[in-house]
C-alpha positions as a printed NumPy array, in Angstrom:
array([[  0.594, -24.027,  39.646],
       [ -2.182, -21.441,  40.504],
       [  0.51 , -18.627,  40.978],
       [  1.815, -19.211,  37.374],
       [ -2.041, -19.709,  35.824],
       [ -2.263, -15.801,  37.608],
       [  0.543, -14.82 ,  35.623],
       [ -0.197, -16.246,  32.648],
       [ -3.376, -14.247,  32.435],
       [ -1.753, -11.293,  33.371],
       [  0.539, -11.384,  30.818],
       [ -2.156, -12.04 ,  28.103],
       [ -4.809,  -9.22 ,  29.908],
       [ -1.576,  -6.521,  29.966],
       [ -0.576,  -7.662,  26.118],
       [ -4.623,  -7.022,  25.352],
       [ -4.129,  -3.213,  27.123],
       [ -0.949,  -2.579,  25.356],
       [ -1.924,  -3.515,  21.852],
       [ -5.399,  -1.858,  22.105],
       [ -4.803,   1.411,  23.293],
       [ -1.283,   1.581,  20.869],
       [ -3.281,   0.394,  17.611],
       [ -6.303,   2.765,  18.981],
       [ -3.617,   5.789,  19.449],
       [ -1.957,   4.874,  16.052],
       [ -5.115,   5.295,  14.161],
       [ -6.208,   8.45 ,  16.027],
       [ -4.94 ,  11.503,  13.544],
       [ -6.078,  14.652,  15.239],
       [ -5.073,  16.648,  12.352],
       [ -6.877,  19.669,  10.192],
       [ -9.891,  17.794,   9.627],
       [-10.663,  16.724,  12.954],
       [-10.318,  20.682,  13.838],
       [-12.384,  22.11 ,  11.706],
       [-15.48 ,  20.442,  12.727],
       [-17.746,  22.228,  15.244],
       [-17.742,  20.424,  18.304],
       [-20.537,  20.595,  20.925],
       [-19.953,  22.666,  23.575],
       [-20.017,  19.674,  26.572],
       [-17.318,  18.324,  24.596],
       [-14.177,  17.422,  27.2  ],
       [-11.266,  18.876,  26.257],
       [ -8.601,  16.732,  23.616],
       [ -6.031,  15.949,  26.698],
       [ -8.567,  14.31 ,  28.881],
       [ -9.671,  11.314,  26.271],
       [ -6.126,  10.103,  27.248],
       [ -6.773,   9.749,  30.564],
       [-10.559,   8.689,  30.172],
       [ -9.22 ,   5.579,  27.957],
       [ -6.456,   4.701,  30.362],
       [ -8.117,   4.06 ,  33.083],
       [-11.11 ,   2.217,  31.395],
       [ -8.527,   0.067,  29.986],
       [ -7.041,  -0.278,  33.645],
       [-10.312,  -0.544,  35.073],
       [-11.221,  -3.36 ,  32.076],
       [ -8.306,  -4.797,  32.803],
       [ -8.868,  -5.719,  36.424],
       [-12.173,  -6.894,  35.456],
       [-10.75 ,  -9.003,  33.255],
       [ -8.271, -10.222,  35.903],
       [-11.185, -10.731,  38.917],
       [-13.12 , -12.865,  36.442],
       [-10.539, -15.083,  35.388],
       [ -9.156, -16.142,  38.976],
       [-12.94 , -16.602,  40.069],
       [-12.943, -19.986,  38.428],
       [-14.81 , -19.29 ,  35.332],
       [-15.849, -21.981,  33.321],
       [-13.936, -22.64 ,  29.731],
       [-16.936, -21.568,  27.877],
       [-16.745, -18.59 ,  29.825],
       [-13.176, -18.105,  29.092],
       [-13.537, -18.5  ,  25.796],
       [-16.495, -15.932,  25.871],
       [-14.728, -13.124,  27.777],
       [-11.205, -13.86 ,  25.464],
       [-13.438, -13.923,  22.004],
       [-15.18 , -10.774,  23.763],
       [-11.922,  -9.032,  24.705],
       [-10.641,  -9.593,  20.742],
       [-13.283,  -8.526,  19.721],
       [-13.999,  -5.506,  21.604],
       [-10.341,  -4.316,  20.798],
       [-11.155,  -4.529,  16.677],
       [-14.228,  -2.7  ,  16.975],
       [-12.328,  -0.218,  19.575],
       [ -9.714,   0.552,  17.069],
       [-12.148,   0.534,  14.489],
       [-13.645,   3.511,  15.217],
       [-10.688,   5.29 ,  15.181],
       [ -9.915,   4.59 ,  11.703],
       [-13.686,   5.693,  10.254],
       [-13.843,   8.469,  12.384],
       [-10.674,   9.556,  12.625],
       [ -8.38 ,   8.146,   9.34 ],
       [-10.949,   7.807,   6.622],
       [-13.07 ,  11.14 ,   8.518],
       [-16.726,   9.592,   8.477],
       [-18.09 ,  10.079,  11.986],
       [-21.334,   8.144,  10.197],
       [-19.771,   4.724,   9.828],
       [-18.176,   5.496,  13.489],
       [-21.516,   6.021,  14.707],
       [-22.922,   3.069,  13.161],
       [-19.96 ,   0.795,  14.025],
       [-19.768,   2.309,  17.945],
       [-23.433,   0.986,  18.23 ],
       [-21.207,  -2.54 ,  17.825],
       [-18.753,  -1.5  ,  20.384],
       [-21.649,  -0.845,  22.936],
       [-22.806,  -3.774,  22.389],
       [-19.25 ,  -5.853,  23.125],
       [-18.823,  -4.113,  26.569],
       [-22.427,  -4.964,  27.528],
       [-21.512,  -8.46 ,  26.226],
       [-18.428,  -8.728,  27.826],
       [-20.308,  -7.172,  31.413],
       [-23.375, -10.   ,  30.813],
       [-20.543, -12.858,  31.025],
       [-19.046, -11.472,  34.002],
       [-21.755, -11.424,  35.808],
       [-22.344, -14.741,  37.328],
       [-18.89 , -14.839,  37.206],
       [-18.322, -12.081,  39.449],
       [-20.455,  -9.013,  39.679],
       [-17.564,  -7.01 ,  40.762],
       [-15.946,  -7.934,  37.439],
       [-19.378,  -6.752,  35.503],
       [-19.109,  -3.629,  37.33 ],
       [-15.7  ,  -2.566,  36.346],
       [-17.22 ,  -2.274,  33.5  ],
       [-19.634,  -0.018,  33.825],
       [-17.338,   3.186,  33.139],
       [-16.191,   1.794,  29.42 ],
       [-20.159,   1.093,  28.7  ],
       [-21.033,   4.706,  30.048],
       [-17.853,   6.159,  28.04 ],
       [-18.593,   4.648,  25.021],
       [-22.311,   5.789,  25.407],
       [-21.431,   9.518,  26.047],
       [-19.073,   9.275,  22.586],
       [-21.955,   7.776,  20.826],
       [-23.453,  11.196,  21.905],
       [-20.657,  13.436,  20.878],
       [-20.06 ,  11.421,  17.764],
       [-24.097,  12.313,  17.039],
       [-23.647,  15.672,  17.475],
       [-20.407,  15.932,  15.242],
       [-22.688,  14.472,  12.768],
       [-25.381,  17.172,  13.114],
       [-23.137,  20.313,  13.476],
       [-21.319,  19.173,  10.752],
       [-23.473,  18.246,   7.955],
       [-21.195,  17.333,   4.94 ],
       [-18.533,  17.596,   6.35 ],
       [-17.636,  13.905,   5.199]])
């Protein structure tokens, strides 16, 4: 029974990867607009935000997977899945004010919200599994440093949406 409950979750954590970063990628139009703003100069280069996101989603993943087969209780299933959902709205959220309707201001405003759903999702882990919490750390720090870059688009930019 415990083999296909292991499964089960794997199933649902992989779906939560797939449709996340393919609803994030579909909103993301790197187009005209997107390269005519200045950018600041710590910026990482366009090709490595692909590989930055997959392995925070690999990385949330697993954390997702530890605390689920460390006996969790239903509240804190329900927590971590409500969480997760949420987390991938705001996620793909972003993209579309920043990125389809070109207002790095809302994006700004609404990553604030996306902080805010790792650290939640990281402060039910925790007495979970720390290890879990953890994981986690590189999304929170990522989504931080974009809060910084999405700033600074903002400031070299005035106008410019």
């Amino acid at each position: 029974m415990m083999i296909f409950i292991k499964h089960k979750y794997l199933l649902m954590i992989a779906a939560w990867m797939i449709i996340t970063s393919v609803a994030g990628g579909l909103a993301t139009e790197i187009g005209p607009w997107y390269f005519s703003l200045k950018q600041p100069d710590w910026k990482p280069p366009d090709w490595a935000f692909g590989l930055i996101w997959t392995i925070i989603f690999i990385l949330s993943a697993a954390a997702w997977m530890i605390a689920f087969n460390n006996r969790p209780t239903r509240s804190q299933k329900i927590s971590l899945v409500s969480l997760f959902v949420l987390n991938s709205v705001l996620n793909i959220l972003w993209s579309i004010f920043y990125f389809r309707l070109h207002h790095p201001d809302w994006s700004l405003i609404e990553a604030g919200f996306l902080w805010l759903s790792v650290l939640g999702i990281m402060v039910v882990m925790w007495p979970i599994r720390k290890l879990a919490a953890f994981l986690m750390l590189p999304y929170l720090i990522w989504v931080t440093i974009a809060m910084c870059l999405n700033w600074e688009t903002l400031v070299l930019n005035p106008g410019a949406y």
